[in-house]
C-alpha positions in Angstrom: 0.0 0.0 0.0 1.1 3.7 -1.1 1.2 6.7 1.0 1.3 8.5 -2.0 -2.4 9.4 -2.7 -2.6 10.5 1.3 0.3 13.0 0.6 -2.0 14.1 -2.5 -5.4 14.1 -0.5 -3.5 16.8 2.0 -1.9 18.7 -0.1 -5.0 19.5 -2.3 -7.0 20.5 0.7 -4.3 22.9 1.7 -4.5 24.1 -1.9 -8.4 24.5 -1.1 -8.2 26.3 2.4 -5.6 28.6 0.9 -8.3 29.2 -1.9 -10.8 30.1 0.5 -8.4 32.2 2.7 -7.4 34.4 -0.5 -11.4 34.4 -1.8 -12.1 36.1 1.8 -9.4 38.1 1.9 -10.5 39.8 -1.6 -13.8 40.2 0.0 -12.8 42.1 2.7 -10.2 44.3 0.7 -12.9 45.0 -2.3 -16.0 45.3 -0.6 -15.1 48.8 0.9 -14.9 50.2 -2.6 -18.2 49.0 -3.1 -19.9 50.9 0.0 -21.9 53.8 -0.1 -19.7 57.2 0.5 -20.2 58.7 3.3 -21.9 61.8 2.6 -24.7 59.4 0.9 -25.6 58.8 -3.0 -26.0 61.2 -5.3 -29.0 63.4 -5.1 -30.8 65.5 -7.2 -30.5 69.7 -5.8 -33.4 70.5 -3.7 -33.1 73.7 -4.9 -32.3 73.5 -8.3 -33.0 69.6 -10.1 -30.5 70.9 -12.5 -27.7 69.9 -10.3 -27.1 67.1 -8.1 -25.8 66.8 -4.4 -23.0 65.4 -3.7 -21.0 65.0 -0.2 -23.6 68.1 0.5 -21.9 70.2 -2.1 -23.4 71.2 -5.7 -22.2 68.9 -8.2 -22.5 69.0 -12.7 -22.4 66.1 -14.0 -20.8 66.2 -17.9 -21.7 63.2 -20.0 -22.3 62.0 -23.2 -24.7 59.5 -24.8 -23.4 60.2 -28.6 -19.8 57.9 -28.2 -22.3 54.7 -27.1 -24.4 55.3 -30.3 -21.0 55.7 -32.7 -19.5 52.3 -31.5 -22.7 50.3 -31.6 -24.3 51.7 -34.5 -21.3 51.9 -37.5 -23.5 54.1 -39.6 -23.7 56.8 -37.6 -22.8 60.1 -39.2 -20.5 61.8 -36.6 -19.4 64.9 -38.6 -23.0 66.0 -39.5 -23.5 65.7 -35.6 -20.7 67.6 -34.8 -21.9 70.2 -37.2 -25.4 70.4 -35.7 -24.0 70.8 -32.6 -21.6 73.3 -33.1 -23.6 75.2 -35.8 -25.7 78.4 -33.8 -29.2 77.9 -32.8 
């Protein structure tokens, strides 16, 4: 008889626990930059629904729907957009 599938058996649950270990150890070191902040989520202004709250301080937020639109749809016609929107009103 072998004690070689024994010295196998151990060495793969070591190989397990230290799985685990590192799989908690991930959770605790990621889940933080997950949380909420602390001043809360964003909120829309009370005053003004124009802007947005954030840490209790006035925030703008700049984005764009236009570059998600040119890389899904291949047909779209960027420089007559770029000329509508920078031709005056």
């Amino acid at each position: 008889m072998s004690l070689q599938p024994t010295i196998a058996f151990k060495k793969r649950d070591v190989m397990i626990e230290s799985i685990r270990a590192l799989g908690l150890l991930l959770v605790l070191v990621i889940a933080p930059v997950f949380a909420e902040p602390p001043g809360g989520p964003l909120k829309l202004h009370p005053a003004n629904p124009h802007y947005c709250l954030f840490n209790g301080q006035a925030t703008i937020l700049i984005t764009s729907t236009e570059y998600y639109g040119a890389v899904v749809n291949l047909d779209f016609d960027y420089v007559t957009k770029a000329e509508k929107r920078t031709s005056p009103k």
